[in-house]
N, C-alpha and C positions, 0 to 999 in steps of 0.2 A: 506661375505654372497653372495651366486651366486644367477643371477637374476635368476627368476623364473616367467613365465605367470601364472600359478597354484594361486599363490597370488593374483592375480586380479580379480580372477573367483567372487570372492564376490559381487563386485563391479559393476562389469558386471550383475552378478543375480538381482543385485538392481536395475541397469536402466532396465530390461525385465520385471523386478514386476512392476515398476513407469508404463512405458509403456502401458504396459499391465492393469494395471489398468484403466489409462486415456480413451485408448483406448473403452474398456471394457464399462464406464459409457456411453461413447459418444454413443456407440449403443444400450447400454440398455435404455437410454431415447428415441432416435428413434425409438425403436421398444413399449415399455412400453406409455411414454409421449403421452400427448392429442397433438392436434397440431389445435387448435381454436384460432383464429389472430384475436385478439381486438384493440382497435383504442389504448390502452394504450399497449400493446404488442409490437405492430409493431413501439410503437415510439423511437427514438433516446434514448440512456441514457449515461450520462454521467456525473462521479462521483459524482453521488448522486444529481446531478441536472435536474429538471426537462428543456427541450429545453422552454426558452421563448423568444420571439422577434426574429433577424436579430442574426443569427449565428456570423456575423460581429463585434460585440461588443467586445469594449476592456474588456480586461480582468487589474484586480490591480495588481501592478506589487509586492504586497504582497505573490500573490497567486504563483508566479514562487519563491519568494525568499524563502518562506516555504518550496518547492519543495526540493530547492538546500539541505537547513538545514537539512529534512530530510535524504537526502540521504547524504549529510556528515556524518550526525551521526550514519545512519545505516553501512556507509563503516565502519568509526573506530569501529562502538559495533562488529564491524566481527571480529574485529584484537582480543579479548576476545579469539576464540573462539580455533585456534592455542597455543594461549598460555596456556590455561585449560589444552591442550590434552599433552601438554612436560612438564607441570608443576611437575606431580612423579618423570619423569625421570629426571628433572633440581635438583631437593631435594635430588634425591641419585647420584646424582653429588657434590653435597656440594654448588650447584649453587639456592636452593630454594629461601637464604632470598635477593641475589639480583634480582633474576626475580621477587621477590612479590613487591620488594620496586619499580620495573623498572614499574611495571605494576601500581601499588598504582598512581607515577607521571603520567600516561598515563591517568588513569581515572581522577583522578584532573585536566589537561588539558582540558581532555573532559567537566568537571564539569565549569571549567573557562569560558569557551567558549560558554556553555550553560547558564551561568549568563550572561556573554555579550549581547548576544544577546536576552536571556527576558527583560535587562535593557534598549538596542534600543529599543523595543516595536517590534520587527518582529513580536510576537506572538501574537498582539494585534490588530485585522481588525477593531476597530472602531467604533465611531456612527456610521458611514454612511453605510457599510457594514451590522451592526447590523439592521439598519431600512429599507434595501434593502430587507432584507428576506420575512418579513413578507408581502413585497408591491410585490414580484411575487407568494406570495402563494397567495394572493387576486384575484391576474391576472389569474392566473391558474382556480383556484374557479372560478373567471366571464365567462371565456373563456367555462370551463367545461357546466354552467348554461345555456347561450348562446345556445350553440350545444345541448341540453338535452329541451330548450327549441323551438329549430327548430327542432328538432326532432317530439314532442311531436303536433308540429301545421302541418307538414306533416302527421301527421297518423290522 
C-alpha cells in the first residue's frame, strides 16, 4: 500500500475543528462575557480548594500518592483503547481468542493492583483529613463574616 498524505487530511481537519473551536469560545467569552472582578473572582483556585492560611503548608503526602495511582491507572485504561481498535481485525486473523484472554489477564492485573492498594488504605484520608475539612470551611465562614462585618461599620 503506497504512502499517501491524502490519508491524513482527516486528521489534520480534526486538529483545525479542535482548534478552532478552542479558539472560537476564548473570544466569544471576551466579547460576550461580563468582566465584573469580585473579591471571590479574583481569588486563587485551586483543585477545588478554597486558599486558606500560608500557601507554605505541607501538603499529606496521600494527596501526591493518589496522584501517582491515578495516573497509573489512567496510562494502563489507555492501553484498552488500541486493543478495541485491532481487536476485528485480530478475530479474522484467527488471533481473537488469544488477544481477548491476553487482555482478560491485563485487566485482572489492573483489578489486582487496585485491591492492593484499597487494602494499604491509599484511598483512605482519615479522621484527621476528615475533621480538617469541616474546620476550613468554618475559617472561611469567619474570615467571610469578619470582612462583611468591616464592611458593614465602614459604610
Amino acid at each position: 500500500m503506497p504512502f499517501s498524505l491524502y490519508d491524513y487530511l482527516p486528521i489534520l481537519l480534526m486538529f483545525i475543528v479542535a482548534a478552532g473551536f478552542a479558539v472560537g469560545n476564548i473570544l466569544l467569552s471576551q466579547f460576550v462575557g461580563q468582566r465584573k472582578g469580585t473579591r471571590t473572582k479574583l481569588m486563587p483556585y485551586e483543585c477545588g480548594k478554597d486558599p486558606v492560611g500560608s500557601a507554605r503548608t505541607r501538603f499529606s503526602v496521600k494527596f501526591y500518592l493518589i496522584a501517582m495511582i491515578f495516573i497509573l491507572f489512567d496510562i494502563e485504561v489507555i492501553f484498552l483503547v488500541p486493543w478495541a481498535v485491532v481487536f476485528k481485525t485480530l478475530v479474522a486473523h484467527g488471533l481473537g481468542t488469544l488477544a481477548y484472554f491476553e487482555m482478560m489477564v491485563f485487566i485482572g492485573l489492573l483489578l489486582v493492583g487496585y485491591i492492593y492498594v484499597r487494602k494499604k488504605g491509599a484511598f483512605d484520608w482519615g479522621e484527621r483529613a476528615r475533621s480538617e475539612a469541616p474546620g476550613e470551611a468554618r475559617l472561611l465562614a469567619d474570615v467571610e463574616r469578619r470582612r462583611l462585618e468591616k464592611t458593614r461599620a465602614a459604610a
